[in-house]
Structure formats: structure tokens, C-alpha cells
C-alpha positions in Angstrom: 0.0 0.0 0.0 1.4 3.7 -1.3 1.0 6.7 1.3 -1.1 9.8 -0.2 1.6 13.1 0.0 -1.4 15.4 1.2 0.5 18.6 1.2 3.9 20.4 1.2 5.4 23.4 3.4 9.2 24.7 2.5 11.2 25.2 5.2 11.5 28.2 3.9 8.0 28.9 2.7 8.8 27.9 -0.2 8.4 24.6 -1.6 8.7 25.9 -5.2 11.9 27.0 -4.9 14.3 24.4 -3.4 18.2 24.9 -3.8 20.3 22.0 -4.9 23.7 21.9 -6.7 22.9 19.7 -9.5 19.1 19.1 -11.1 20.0 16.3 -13.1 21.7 14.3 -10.6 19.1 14.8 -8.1 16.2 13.6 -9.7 17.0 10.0 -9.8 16.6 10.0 -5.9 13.3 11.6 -6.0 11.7 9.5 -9.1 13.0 6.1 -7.9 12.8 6.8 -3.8 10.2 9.2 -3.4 7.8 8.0 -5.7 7.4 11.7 -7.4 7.5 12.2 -11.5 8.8 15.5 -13.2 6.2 17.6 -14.6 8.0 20.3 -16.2 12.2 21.2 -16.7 13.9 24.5 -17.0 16.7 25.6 -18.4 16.4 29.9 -17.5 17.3 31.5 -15.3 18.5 28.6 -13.6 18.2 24.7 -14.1 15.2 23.4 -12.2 12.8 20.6 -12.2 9.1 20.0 -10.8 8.2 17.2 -9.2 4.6 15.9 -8.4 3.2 13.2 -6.2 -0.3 12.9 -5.6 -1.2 16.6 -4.0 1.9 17.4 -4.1 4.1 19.7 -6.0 8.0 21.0 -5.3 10.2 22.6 -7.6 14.5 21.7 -7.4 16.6 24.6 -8.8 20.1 25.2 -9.1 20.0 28.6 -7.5 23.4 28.9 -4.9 20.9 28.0 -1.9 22.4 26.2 0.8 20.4 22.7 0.7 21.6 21.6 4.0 19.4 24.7 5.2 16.0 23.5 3.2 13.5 21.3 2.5 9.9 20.2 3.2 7.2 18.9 5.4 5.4 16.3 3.9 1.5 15.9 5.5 0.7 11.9 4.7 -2.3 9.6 5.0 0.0 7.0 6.7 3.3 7.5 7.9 3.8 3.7 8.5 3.2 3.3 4.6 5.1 5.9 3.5 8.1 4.8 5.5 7.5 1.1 4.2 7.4 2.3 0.7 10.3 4.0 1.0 12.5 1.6 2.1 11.1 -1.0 -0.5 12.0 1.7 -3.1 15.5 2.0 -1.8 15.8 4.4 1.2 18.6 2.4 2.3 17.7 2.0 6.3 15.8 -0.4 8.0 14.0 1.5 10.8 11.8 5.3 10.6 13.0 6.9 13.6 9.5 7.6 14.2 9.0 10.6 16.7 5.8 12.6 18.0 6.2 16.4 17.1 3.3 18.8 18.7 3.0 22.1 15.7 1.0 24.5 17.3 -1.9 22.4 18.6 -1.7 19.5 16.1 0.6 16.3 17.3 2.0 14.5 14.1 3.6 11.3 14.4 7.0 12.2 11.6 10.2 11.2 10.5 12.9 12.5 8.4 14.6 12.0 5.1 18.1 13.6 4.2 18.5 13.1 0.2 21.6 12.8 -1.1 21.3 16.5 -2.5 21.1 17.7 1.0 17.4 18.8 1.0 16.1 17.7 4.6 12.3 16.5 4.6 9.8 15.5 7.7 6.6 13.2 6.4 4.1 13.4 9.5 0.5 11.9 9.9 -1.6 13.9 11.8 -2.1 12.4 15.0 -5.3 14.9 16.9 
């Protein structure tokens, strides 16, 4: 069973404008691990690429950003699924890390993935 991506949130507000070093490299990672497809590529001003998955949409750029410093949260259907499909496409570890994170008044039941561009990202299931 496949996890629904329900939403996105950048880091940095932005989820359309994601800083990596190298758009061509990266999108291996995302097709084959992440389960998302690009929708569109750019050449100007900058290399980029968007990705979709379900509700979802994020856009990869080569714009001098600091990956290490961005990313995304991920709102999922089931976090249990999403980590199990994950792995089965290739995540390379065997267990989530699963954690309970309280945003504001909402507790979401999370855990992280660090692609190999550097982009950090949190997929949570809303737990309240």
C-alpha cells in the first residue's frame, strides 16, 4: 500500500523554490525513492525541475541556496506506509526513527529524510 503526499510546506515557505547543486543528478533520488514524476524542466534562469506526487508539487533549482538549510514537510495519509514504501524503493535504512512532534496544537507522528542533495524533509501523519 502507497501513502497519499497530502500537502507540502518549505522550510523556507517555499516549496517551489528548493536549492540543490545539480538538477539532473538529483532527480533519480526523487523519481525512484520518493515516488514523485517531473512535470516540467527548465533551463532559464537557472536549471530546475518539478516534481509531483499525488497533492503534491516541489520545484529543485540550481539557484546557490544552501540545501543543507531547506526542505519540506510532507502531510501523509499513513506515515507507517510511506516509510515502508520508502524503504522498498530504496531508502537504504531499516527502521523510521519515528518521533511525536506537537505544531501549534496538532501532534503528528514524523520522521525525516536527508536526500543525497542535502534537502532535509519531515513526512508526519496527523495524530489529533
Amino acid at each position: 500500500m502507497k501513502a497519499t503526499f497530502k500537502s507540502a510546506s518549505g522550510y523556507q515557505d517555499d516549496a517551489m523554490n528548493l536549492p540543490i547543486a545539480n538538477v539532473a543528478t538529483a532527480i533519480t533520488f526523487y523519481e525512484t525513492v520518493m515516488g514523485f514524476r517531473v512535470s516540467a524542466r527548465e533551463d532559464v534562469p537557472h536549471p530546475a525541475a518539478t516534481l509531483v506526487r499525488d497533492d503534491v508539487q516541489m520545484r529543485l533549482v540550481e539557484n546557490g541556496g544552501d540545501p543543507s538549510q531547506d526542505g519540506c514537510f510532507f502531510a501523509v495519509d499513513d506515515i507507517e506506509a510511506a516509510f515502508a514504501e520508502l524503504k522498498a524503493n530504496g531508502l537504504g535504512r531499516e527502521a523510521a526513527g519515528y518521533r511525536m512532534d506537537r505544531h501549534g496544537d496538532t501532534l503528528w507522528k514524523v520522521f525525516f529524510v536527508v536526500a543525497p542533495d542535502g534537502l532535509c524533509y519531515c513526512l508526519g501523519e496527523r495524530q489529533n
